[in-house]
C-alpha positions in Angstrom: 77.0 93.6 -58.9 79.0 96.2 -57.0 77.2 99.0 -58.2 73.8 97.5 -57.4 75.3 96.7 -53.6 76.4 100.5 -53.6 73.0 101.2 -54.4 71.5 99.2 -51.9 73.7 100.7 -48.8 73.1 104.5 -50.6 69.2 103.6 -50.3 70.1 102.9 -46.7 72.1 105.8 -45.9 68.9 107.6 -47.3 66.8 106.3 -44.9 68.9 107.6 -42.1 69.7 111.2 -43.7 66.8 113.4 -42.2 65.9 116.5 -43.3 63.6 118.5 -41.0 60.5 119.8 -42.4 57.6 120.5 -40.2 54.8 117.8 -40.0 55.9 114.8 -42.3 59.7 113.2 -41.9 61.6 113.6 -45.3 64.5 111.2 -46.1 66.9 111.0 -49.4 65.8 107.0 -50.2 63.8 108.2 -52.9 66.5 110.2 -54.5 68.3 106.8 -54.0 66.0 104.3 -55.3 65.4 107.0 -58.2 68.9 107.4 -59.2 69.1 103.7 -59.3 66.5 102.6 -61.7 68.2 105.5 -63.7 71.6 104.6 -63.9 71.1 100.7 -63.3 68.3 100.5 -65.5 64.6 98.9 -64.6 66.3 95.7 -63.4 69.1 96.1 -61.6 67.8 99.7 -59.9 64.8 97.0 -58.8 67.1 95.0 -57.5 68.9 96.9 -55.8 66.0 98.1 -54.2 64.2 95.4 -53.1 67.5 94.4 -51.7 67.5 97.2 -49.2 63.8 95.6 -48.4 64.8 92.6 -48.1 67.5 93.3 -45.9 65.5 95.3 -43.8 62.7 92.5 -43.9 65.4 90.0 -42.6 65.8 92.0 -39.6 68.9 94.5 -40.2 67.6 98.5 -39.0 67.7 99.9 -42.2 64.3 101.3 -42.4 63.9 104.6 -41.1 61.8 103.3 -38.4 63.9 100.2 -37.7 63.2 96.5 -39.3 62.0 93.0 -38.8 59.5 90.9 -40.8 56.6 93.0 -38.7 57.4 95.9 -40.7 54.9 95.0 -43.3 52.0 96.0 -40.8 53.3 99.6 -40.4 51.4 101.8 -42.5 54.1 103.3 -44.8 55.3 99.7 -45.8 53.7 100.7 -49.1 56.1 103.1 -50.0 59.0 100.8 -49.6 56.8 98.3 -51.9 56.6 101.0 -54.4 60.0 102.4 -54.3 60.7 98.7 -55.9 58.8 99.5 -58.6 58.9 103.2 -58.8 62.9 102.3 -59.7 61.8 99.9 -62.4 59.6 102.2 -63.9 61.9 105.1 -63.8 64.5 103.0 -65.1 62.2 102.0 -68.0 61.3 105.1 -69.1 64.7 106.9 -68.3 66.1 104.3 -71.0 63.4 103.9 -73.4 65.1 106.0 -75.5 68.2 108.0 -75.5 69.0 108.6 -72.0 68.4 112.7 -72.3 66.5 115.1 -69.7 63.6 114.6 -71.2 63.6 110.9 -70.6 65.0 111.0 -67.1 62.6 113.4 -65.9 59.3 112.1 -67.3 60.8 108.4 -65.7 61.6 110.2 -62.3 57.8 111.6 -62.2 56.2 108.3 -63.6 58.4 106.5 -60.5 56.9 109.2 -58.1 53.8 109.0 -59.1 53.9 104.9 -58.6 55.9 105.4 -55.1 52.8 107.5 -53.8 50.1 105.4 -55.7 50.9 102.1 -53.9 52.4 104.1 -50.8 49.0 106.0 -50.2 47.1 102.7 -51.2 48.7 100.6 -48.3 48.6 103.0 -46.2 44.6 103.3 -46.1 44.5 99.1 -46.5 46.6 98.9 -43.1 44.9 101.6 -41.5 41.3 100.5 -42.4 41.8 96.5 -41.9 44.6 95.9 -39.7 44.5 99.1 -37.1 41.1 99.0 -37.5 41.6 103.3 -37.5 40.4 104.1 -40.8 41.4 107.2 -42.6 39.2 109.4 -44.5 40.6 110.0 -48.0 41.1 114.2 -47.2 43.3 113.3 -44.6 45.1 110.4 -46.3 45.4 112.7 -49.4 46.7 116.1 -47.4 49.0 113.6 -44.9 50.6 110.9 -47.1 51.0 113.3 -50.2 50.4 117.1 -50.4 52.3 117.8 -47.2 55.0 115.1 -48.4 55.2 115.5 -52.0 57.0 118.9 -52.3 60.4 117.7 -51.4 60.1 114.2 -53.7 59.7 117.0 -56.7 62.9 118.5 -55.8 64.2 115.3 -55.6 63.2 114.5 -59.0 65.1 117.5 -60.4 68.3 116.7 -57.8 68.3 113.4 -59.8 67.8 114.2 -63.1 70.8 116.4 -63.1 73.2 114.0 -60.7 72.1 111.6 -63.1 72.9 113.5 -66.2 76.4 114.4 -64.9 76.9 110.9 -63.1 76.4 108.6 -66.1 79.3 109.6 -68.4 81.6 109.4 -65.8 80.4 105.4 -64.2 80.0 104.2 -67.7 83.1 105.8 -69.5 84.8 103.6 -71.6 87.3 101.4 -69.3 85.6 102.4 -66.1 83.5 99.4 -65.8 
């Protein structure tokens, strides 16, 4: 339980740490929610996660743009839904086997790939019915992924090896 509340405030801080890149805002919650389903497993690392959107879905400002119930109307609210599941996958696969590089890193793609899937998915459903202000699928591709993407890769790697060196130490024998 505590280290899926640590997770949840990490995914938090996350949204908050900013790093700037021109054109598209790049925050640590995906290295977050990633290292989560990887050291908590598909469950918990799910949990943890939708905890954070929960919280912020109740109201607290831990989105990057703030919170409340009428978050679910802003665009990006699909890549908060698929963080949630991007953890469960990557936890999945990171532990579907012995938890090596191999396994981490095919889990941490899989779990990008789902985070931009449902993210860029939203974000055209939200645009198209509810700001009525479609967008074509060149820009939705070039905005919501190619310009955005780049940094989640690293972010892949950063978590495979925090992971990798992380893991023996949380779950040494006597630790937890």
């Amino acid at each position: 339980m505590v280290l899926t509340a640590m997770f949840t405030a990490l995914i938090t801080a996350g949204a908050y740490i900013r790093i700037p890149v021109p054109v598209c805002p790049f925050t640590l919650q995906f290295l977050f929610t990633t290292l989560a389903g990887i050291i908590l497993g598909k469950n918990k690392g799910a949990a943890a996660t939708a905890l954070y959107v929960i919280l912020g879905l109740a109201g607290l400002p831990v989105f990057t743009g703030g919170g409340g119930i009428g978050y679910v109307l802003q665009p990006t609210f699909g890549y908060l839904i698929g963080f949630i599941a991007g953890s469960y996958i990557t936890g999945c696969i990171a532990h579907s086997g012995k938890p090596d590089t191999k396994h981490i890193l095919i889990g941490c793609f899989t779990g990008l790939a789902v985070v931009y899937a449902l993210g860029m998915l939203y974000y055209y459903m939200i645009s198209a019915v509810y700001l009525r202000d479609p967008i074509g699928i060149g820009a939705l591709f070039l905005y919501c992924f190619v310009l955005a993407v780049p940094g989640d890769i690293a972010l892949c790697l950063l978590s495979t090896i925090l992971a990798k060196r992380l893991m023996p130490v949380i779950f040494a024998k006597g630790t937890i």
